[in-house]
Backbone as ProteinMPNN parsed JSONL, in Angstrom:
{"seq_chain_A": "XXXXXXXXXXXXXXXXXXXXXXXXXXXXXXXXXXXXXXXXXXXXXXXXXXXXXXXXXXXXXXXXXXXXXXXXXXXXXXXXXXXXXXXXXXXXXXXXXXXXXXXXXXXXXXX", "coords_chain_A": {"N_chain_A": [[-59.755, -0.34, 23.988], [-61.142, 2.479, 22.526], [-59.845, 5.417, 20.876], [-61.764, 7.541, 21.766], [-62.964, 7.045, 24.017], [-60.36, 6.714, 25.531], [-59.544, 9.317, 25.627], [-61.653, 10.731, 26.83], [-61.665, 8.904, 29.64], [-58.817, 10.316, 30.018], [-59.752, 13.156, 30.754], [-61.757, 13.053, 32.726], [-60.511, 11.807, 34.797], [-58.594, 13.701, 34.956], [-60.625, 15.079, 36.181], [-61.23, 13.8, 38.511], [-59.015, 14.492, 40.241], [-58.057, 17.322, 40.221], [-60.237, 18.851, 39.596], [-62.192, 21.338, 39.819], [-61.377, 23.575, 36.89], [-61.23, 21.731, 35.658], [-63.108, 20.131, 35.968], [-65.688, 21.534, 34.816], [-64.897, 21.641, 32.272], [-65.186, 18.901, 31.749], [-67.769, 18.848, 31.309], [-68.144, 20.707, 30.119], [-67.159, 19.578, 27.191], [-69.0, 17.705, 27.419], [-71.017, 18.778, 26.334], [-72.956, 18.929, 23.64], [-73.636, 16.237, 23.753], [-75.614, 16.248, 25.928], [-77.599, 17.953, 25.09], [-78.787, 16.527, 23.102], [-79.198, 14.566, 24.65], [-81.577, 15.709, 26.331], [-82.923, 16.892, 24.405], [-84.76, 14.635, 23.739], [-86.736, 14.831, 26.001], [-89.949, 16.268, 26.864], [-90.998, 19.804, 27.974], [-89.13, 22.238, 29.581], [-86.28, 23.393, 28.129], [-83.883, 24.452, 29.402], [-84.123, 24.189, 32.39], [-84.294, 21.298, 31.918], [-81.889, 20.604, 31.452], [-80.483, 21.833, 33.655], [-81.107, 19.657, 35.458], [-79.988, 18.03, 34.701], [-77.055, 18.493, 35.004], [-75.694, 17.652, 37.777], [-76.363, 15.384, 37.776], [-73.818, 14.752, 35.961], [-72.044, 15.538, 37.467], [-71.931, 13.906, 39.427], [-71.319, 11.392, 38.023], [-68.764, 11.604, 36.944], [-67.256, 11.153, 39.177], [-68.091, 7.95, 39.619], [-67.955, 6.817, 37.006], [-66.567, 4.022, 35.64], [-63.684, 4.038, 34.306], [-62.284, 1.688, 33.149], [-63.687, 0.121, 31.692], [-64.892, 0.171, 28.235], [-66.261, 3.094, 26.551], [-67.41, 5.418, 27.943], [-68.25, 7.976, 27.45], [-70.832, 7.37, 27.174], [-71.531, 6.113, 29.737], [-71.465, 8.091, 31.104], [-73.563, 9.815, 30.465], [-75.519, 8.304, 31.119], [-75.588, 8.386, 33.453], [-76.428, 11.106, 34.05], [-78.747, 11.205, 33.486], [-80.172, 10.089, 35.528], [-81.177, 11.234, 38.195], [-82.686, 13.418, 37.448], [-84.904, 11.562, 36.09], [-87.314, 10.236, 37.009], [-88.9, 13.121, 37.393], [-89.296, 14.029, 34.681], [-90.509, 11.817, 33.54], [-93.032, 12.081, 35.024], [-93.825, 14.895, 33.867], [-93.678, 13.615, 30.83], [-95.639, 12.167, 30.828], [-98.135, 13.441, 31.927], [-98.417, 15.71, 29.48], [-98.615, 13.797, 27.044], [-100.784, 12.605, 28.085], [-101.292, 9.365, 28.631], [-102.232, 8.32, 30.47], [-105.395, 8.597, 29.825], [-105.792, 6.705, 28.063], [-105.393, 3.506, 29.455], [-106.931, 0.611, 30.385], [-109.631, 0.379, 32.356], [-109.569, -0.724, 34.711], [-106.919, -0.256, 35.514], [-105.565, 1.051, 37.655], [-103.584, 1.096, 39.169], [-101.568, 1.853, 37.494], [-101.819, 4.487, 36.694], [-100.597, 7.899, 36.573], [-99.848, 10.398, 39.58], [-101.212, 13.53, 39.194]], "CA_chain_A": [[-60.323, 0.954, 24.29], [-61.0, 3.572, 21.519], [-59.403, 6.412, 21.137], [-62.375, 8.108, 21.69], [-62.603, 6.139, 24.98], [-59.356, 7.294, 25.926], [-59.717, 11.324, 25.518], [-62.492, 10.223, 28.161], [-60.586, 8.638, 30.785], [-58.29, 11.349, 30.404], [-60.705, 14.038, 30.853], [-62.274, 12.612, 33.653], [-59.105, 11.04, 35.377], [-58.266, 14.869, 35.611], [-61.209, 16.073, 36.428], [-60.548, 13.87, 39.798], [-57.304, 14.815, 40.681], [-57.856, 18.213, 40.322], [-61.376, 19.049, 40.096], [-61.871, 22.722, 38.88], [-61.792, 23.982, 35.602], [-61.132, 20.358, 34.56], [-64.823, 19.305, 36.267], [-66.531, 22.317, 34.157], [-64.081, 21.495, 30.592], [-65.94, 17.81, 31.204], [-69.195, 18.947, 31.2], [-68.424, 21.328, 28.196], [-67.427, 18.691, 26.357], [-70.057, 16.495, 27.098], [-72.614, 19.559, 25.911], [-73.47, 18.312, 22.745], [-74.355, 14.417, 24.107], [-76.189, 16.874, 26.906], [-78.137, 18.169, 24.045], [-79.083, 15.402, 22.267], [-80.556, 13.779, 25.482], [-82.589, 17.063, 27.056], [-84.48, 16.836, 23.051], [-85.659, 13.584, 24.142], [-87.728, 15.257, 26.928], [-90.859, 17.507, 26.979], [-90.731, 20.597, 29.103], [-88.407, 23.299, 29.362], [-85.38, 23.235, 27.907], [-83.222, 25.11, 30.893], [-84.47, 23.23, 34.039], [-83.889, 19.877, 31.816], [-80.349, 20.726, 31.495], [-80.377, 22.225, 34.959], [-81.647, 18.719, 36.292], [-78.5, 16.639, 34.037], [-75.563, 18.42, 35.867], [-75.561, 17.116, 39.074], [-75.893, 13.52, 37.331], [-72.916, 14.341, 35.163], [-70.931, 15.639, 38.054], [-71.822, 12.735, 39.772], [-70.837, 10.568, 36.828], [-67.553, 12.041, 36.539], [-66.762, 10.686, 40.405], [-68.579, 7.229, 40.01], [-67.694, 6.424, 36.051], [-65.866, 3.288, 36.052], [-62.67, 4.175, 33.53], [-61.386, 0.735, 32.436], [-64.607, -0.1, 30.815], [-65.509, 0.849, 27.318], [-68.301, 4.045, 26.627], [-67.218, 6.081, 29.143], [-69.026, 9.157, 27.592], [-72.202, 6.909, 27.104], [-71.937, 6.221, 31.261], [-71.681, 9.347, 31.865], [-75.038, 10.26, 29.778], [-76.704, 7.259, 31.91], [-75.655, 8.845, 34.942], [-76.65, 12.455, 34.039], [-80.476, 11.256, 33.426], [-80.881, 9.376, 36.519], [-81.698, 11.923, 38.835], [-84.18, 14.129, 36.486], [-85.799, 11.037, 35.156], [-88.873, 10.538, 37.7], [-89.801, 14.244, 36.905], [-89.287, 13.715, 32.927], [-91.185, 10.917, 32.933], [-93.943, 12.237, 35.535], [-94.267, 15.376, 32.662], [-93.918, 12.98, 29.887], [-97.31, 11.042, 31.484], [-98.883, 14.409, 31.514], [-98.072, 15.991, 28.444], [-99.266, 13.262, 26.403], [-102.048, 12.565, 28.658], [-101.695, 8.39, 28.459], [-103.826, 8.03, 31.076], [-107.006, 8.435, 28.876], [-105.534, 5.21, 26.774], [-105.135, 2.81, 29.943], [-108.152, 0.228, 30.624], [-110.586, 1.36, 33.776], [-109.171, -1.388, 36.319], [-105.296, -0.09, 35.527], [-105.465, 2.468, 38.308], [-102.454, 1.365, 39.84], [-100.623, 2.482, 36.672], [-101.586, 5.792, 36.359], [-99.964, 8.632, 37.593], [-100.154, 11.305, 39.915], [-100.5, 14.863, 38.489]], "C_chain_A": [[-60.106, 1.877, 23.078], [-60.388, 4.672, 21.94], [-60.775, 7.837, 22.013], [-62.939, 8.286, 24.153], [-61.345, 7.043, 26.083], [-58.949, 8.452, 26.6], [-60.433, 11.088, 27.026], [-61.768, 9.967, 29.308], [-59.999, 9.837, 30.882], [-59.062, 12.408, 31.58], [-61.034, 13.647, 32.793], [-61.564, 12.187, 34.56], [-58.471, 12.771, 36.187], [-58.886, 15.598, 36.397], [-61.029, 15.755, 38.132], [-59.539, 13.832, 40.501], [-57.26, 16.447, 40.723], [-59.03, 19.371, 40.203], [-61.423, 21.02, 39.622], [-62.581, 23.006, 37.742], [-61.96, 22.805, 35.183], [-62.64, 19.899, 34.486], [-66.029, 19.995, 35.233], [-65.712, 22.138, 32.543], [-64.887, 19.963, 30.719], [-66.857, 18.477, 30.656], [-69.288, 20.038, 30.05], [-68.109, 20.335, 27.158], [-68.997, 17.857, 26.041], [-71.569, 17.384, 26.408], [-73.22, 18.717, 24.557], [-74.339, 16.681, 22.703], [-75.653, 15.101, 25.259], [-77.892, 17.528, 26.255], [-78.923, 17.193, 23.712], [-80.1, 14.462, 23.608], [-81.457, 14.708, 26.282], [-83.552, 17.049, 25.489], [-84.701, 15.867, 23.222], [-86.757, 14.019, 25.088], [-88.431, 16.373, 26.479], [-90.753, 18.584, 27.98], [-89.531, 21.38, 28.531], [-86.829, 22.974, 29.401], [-83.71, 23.606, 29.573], [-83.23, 24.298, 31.828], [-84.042, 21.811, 33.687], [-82.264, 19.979, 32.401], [-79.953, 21.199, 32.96], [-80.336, 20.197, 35.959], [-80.452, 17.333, 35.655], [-77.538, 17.072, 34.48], [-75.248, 17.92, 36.794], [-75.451, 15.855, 38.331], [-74.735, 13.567, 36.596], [-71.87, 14.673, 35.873], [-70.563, 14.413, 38.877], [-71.275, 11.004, 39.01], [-69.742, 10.605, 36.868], [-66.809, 11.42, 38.215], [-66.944, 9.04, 40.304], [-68.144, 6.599, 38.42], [-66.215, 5.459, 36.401], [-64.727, 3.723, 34.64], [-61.849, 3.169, 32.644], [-62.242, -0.095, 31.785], [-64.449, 0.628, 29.687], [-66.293, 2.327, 27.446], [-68.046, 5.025, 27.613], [-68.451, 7.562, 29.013], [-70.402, 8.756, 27.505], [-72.57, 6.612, 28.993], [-72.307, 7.154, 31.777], [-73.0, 10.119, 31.486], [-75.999, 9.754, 30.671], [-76.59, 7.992, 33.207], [-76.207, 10.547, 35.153], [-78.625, 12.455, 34.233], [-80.877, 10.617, 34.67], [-81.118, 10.502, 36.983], [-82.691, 12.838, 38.666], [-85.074, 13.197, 36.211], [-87.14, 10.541, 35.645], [-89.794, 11.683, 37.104], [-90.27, 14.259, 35.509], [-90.58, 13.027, 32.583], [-92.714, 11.4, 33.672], [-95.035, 13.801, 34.447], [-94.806, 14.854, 31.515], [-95.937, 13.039, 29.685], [-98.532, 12.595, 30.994], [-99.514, 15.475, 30.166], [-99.227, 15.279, 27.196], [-100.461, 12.832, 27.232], [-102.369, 10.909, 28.638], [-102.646, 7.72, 29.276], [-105.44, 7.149, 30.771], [-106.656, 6.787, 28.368], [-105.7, 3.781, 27.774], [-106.82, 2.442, 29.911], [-108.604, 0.913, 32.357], [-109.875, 0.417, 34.929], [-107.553, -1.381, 36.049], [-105.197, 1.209, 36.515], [-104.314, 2.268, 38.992], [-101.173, 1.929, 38.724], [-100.755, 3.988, 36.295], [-100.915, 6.504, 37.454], [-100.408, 9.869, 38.388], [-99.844, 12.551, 39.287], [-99.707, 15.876, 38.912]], "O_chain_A": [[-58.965, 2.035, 22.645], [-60.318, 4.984, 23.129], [-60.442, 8.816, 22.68], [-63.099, 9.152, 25.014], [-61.528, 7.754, 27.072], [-58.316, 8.634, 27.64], [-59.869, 11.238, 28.109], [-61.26, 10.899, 29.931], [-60.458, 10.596, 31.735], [-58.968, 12.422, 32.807], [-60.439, 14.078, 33.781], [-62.266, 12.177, 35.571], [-58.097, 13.001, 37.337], [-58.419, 16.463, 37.139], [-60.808, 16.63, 38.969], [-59.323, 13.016, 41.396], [-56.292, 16.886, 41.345], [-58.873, 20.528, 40.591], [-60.48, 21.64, 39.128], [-63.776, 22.856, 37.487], [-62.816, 22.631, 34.315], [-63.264, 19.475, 33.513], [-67.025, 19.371, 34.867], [-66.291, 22.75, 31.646], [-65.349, 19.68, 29.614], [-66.78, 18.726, 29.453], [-70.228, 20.207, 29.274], [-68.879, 20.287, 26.198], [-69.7, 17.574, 25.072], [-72.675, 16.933, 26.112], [-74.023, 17.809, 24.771], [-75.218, 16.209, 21.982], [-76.648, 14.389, 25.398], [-78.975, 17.523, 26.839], [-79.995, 17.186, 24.318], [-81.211, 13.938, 23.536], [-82.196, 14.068, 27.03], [-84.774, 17.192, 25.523], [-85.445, 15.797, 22.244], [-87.83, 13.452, 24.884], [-87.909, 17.303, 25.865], [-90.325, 18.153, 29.051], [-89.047, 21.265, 27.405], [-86.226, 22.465, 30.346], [-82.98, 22.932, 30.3], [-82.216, 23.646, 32.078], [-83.56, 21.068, 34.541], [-81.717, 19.557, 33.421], [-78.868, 20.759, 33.337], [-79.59, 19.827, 36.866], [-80.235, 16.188, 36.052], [-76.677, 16.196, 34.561], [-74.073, 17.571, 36.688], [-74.353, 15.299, 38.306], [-74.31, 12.431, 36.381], [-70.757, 14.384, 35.434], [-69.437, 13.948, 39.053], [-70.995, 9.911, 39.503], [-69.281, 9.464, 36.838], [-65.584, 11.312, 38.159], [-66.007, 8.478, 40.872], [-67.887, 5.42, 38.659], [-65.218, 5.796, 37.039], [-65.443, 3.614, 33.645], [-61.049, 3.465, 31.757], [-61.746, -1.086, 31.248], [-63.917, 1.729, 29.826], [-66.897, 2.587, 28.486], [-69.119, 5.372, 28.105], [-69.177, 8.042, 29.884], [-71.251, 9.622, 27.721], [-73.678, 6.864, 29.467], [-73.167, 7.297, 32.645], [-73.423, 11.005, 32.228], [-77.019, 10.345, 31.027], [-77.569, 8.136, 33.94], [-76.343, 11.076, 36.256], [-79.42, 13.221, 34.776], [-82.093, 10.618, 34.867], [-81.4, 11.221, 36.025], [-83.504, 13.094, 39.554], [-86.204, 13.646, 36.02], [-88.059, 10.413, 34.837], [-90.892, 11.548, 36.564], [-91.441, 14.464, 35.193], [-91.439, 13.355, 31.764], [-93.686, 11.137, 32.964], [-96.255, 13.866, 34.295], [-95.892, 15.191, 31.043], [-96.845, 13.521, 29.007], [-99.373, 12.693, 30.1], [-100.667, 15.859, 29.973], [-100.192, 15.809, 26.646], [-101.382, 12.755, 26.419], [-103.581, 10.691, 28.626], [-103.522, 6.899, 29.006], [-106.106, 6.157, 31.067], [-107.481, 5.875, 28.423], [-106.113, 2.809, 27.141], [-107.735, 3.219, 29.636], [-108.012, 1.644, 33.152], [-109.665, 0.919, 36.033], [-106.911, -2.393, 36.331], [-104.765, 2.283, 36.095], [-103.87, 3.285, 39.525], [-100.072, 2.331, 39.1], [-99.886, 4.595, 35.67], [-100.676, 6.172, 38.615], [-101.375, 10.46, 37.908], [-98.721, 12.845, 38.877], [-99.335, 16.74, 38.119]]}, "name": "protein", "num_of_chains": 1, "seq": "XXXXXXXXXXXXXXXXXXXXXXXXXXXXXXXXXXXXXXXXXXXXXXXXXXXXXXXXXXXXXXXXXXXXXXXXXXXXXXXXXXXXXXXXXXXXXXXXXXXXXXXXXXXXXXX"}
């Protein structure tokens, strides 16, 4: 386990045991990785980040600790719950639609 690893566990180890400030000192840490995956998405900055807390509080209960990556789980678990909408913008946004052949109608999406 890296040190890096480690800090993690910690962090997170406290946050359930005592839940608090510790649960809101994760999720400031993790701003910057929070960052970095909300500029992957189109759409409004705010509501993204609005739509990754709940997955990272939920992360912080469900992150397995004696694995590796801990702050990379907790990234995976922050996008699940936004990532229908993301991707249902995405679709729109770029408009791939237009690009699919005429008998792919079960792949497009609803607007």
């Amino acid at each position: 386990m890296t040190a890096r690893d480690a800090v993690w566990a910690h962090l997170v180890g406290r946050a359930r045991a005592e839940g608090g400030c510790w649960t809101v000192g994760c999720a400031r840490v993790a701003l910057p990785a929070l960052v970095r995956v909300v500029a992957r998405y189109p759409g409004d900055v705010q509501s993204a980040g609005a739509e990754l807390l709940p997955g990272v509080f939920a992360g912080l209960v469900t992150a397995d600790l004696g694995r590796p990556h801990v702050l990379l789980r907790l990234m995976w678990a922050a996008r699940q719950p936004g990532l229908p909408r993301w991707r249902r913008r995405w679709m729109r946004r770029f408009r791939w639609h237009r690009f699919l052949p005429a008998d792919a109608g079960a792949l497009r999406t609803s607007a």
